[in-house]
N, C-alpha and C positions, 0 to 999 in steps of 0.2 A: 510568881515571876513569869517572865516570857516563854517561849516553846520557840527552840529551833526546827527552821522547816527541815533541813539537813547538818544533823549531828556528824556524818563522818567526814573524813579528811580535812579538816579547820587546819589543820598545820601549814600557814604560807612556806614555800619551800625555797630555803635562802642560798646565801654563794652571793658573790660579789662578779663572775666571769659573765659576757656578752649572754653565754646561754644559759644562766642560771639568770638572768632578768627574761629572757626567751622560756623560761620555764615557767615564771609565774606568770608571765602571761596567758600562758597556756591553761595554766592551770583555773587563774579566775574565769574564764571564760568558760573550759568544760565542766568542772568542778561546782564552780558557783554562780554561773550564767553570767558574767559580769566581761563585756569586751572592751577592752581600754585601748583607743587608741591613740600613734601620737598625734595630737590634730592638729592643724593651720593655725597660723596665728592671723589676729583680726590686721585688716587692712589698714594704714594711717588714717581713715576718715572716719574711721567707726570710734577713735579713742577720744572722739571731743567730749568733756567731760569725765574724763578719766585721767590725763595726762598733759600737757603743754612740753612743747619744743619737743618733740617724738625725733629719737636718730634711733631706734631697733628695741629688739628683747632681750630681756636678760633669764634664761634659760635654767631652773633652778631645780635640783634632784628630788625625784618624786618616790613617795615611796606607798605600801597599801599598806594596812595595820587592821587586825582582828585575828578571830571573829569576836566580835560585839556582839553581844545579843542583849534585846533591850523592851523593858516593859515599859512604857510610858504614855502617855494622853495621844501622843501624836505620833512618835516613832514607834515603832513594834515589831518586834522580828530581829531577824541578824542581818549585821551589817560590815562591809570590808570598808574603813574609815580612811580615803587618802588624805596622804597626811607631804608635807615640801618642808624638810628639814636641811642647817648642814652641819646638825647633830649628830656623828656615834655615838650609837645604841640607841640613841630615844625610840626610833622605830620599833626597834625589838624590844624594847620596855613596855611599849604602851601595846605591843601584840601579847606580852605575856601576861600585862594585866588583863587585860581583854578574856585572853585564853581561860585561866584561871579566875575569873566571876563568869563565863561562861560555862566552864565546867561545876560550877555553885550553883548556877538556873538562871543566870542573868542579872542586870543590874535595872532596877525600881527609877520610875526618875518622873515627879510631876513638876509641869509648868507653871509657875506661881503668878508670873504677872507681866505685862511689857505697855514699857513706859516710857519714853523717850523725853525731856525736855531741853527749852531753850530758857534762859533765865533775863530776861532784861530789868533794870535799871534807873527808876526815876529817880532825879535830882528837885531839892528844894531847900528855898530859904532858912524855912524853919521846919520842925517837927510838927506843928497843926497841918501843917498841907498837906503831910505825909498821909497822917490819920486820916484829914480828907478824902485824899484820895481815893484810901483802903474801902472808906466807907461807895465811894463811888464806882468803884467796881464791884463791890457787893450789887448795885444796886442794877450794875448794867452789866453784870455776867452773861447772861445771852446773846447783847450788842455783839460782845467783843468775842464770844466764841463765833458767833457765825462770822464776823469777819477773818479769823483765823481761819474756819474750816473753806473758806472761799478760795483759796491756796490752793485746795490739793482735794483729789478725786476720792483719795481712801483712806486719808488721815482722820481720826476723830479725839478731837480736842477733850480728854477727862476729866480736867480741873483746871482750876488755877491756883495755886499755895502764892499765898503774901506771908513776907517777911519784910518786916520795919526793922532798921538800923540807923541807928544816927538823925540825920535829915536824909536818906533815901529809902526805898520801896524796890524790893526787888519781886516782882511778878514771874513762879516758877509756873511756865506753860506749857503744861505736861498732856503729849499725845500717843496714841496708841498708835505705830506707825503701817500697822501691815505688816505687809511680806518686806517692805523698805526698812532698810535698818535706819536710815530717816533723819540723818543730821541736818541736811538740804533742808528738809519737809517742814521741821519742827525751827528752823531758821526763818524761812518765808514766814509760817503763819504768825512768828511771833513778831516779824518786821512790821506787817500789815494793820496785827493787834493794834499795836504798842504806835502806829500810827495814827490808826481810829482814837486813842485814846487821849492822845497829842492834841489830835481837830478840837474834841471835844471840852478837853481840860485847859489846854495851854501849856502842858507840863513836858520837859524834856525829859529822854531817856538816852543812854544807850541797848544797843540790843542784847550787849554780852555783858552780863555784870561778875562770870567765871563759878557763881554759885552753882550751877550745874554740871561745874567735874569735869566738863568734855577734853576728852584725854588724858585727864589727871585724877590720880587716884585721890581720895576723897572720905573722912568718915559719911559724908552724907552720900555718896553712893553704895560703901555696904550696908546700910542703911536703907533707902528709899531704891534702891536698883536704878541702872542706866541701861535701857533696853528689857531684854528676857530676863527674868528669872527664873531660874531651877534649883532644884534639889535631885539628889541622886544618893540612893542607899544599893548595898548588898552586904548579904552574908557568906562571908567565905569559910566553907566545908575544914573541918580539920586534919581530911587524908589531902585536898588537895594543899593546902598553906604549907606540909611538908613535901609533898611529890613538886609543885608546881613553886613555887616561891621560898622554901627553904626556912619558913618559920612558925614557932607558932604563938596563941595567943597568949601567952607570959611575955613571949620575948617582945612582942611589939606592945604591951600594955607599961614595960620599962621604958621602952622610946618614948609614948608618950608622952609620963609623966612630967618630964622637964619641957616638952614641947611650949607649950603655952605660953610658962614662967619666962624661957629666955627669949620665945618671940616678943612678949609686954618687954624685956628687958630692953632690944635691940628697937624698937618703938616700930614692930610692921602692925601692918593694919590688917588683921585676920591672921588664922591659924594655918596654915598650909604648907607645902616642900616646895612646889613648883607650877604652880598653876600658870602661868605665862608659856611653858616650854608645850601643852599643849594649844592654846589658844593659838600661838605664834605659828604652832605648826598645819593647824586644819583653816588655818585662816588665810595663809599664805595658796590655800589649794581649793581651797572654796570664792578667794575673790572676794575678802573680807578687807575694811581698812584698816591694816596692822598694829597703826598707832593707838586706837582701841583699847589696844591690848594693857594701855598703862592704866586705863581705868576698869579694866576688866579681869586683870590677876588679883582680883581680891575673893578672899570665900574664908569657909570654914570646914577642915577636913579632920573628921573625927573620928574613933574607934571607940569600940564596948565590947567588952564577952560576950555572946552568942550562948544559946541551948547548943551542947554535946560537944563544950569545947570548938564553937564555931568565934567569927568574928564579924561582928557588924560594922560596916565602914560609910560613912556617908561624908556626901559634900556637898555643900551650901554655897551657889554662884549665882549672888544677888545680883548681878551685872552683865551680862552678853549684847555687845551691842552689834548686831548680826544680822542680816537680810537678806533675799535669795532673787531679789529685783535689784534693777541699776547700780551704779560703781563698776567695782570691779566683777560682779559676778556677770556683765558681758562680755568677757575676756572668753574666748571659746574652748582651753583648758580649761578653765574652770567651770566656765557649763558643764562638760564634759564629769566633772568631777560631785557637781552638783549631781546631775540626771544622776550617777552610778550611787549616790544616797538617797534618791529618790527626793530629792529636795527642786526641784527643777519647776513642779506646779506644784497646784492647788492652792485651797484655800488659807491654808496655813504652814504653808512650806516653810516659815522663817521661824513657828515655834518646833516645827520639826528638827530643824538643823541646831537650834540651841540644846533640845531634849539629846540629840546623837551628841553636842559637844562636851555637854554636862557630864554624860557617860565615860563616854572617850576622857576627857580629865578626870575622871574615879579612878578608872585604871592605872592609868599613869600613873598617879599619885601615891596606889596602893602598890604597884612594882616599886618607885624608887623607895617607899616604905619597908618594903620586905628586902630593898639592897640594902639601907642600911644598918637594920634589925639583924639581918644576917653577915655582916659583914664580908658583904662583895660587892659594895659599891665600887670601892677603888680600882679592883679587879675586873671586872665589868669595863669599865671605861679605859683602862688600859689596854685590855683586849680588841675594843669596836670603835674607840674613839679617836685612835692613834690611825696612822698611816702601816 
């Protein structure tokens, strides 16, 4: 697992008064080098691209959450996760999850894959054209990738998956988008394809035939992933699951068991408590586009017994579709927000920010776990959630 560069004072220090937000500031700053400030908001001509018919901002409660400490391909280290909720408690859920697999040795999280596509569409007479077709793009796959990648500077076109139905062809044109979380990207190159392929065949298409999920949850995005894929494991200690979250491994190996059963019951698509409450939350402060979020609340959040009476907890988030380039993460909050995860450059900033999101959603997951194993969910929320 990870190594914190600094183990003491991880306690954000809370209070709802003027100067108890004057205290954490202070405190990220001395404490954990981390200076937040409140910054400008961008000018009306900077949001072309972002927005239409602009009349101002809507100004929305920010809060930090950790410490995170994370072992993964791209992220590493410890992290203070901001997070734009107008959730009581979530904040102090996801710091207690944080806390408590940071007091474990951190939370394991590899990057599986990223995959963006656009899905278009041909129509036909009969079913032989179809086939045709299929066979015609086998034959001219490099045509039409290089017209796709003609699009875009840093997109690189993967594949192409054919699927025949009926009398149409839907052409899945899956690109690795970058640092772009890449809807735009993966739009164009498939206009451009699916034009080229039009000249040459005759054949009409549309560009959106909806096989690729975009916004809608999907078996075939938990499945094939939409954007980053992650994984994220830890094992939580058995002095802290008592000190820190109040449970331990019997009592959540009972929650489990029905878990599954009544989610197949209720017909959701994956096993999990809430995976949306943190996407929603680090997305809204990262400069993500929120609506995402409906094809991105899908995973698998599981538990096992652990050596010494520990617990193993992992979560399976086939789906992030996330980026650290254009949209909203030119919004200068959320730069801001960005730079203090260190998501701001390089190479791979956008598998970075999925590795901290994957985390950040473990924790979560594994507090509202341990509230309701331990029977203080109710209490909780009544306490932070109420006025």
């Amino acid at each position: 697992m990870a190594e914190s560069k600094n183990g003491n004072n991880n306690r954000i220090p809370r209070g709802y008064k003027r100067e108890d937000t004057e205290r954490r500031l202070k405190w990220l700053k001395e404490e954990k080098g981390i200076e937040f400030q409140d910054p400008p908001m961008n000018d009306p001509e900077d949001l072309k691209g972002i927005i239409e018919n602009h009349i101002g901002f809507m100004k929305l409660p920010m809060a930090t959450t950790g410490p995170l400490l994370v072992d993964g391909q791209y992220a590493k280290g410890e992290f203070f996760v901001p997070i734009s909720t107008l959730e009581g408690t979530l904040a102090l859920s996801m710091s207690r999850g944080m806390y408590a697999t940071f007091a474990s040795g951190g939370i394991r999280v590899r990057h599986v894959k990223q995959e963006l596509s656009r899905a278009p569409v041909f129509f036909f007479d009969n079913i032989n054209d179809s086939i045709e077709l299929m066979n015609w793009v086998k034959k001219n796959q490099d045509k039409i990738i290089e017209a796709a990648e003609s699009t875009t500077r840093f997109g690189k076109v993967l594949r192409i998956d054919q699927y025949p139905i009926q009398n149409y062809l839907i052409l899945d044109i899956v690109l690795d988008t970058k640092n772009a979380a890449g809807q735009n990207m993966v739009t164009l190159a498939a206009k451009v394809a699916c034009d080229y392929i039009k000249k040459e065949t005759g054949y009409n298409y549309m560009v959106e035939s909806n096989f690729n999920s975009d916004k809608k949850a999907s078996a075939r995005n938990i499945i094939l992933g939409r954007g980053h894929s992650v994984i994220a494991e830890t094992v939580l200690k058995k002095s802290i699951m008592k000190r820190i979250l109040g449970i331990n491994a019997d009592l959540v190996q009972k929650l489990q068991r029905p878990g599954p059963t009544i989610s197949a019951m209720a017909g959701t698509t994956g096993t999990h408590l809430h995976i949306s409450n943190a996407l929603t939350a680090i997305y809204l402060a990262t400069g993500q586009d929120t609506a995402c979020v409906a094809e991105n609340s899908l995973g698998h959040f599981q538990t096992e017994p652990a050596d010494n009476n520990g617990l193993a907890c992992r979560l399976t988030l086939p789906s992030l579709t996330v980026g650290t380039i254009g949209g909203g993460t030119r919004l200068l909050p959320q730069q801001q927000n960005l730079k203090i995860l260190g998501c701001h450059e390089g190479e791979h900033s956008s598998r970075k920010l999925a590795e901290i999101i994957g985390a950040s959603t473990l924790a979560l997951e594994i507090s509202l776990m341990s509230a309701i194993a331990s029977d203080t969910f109710t209490g909780s929320h009544m306490k932070y959630g109420r006025e």
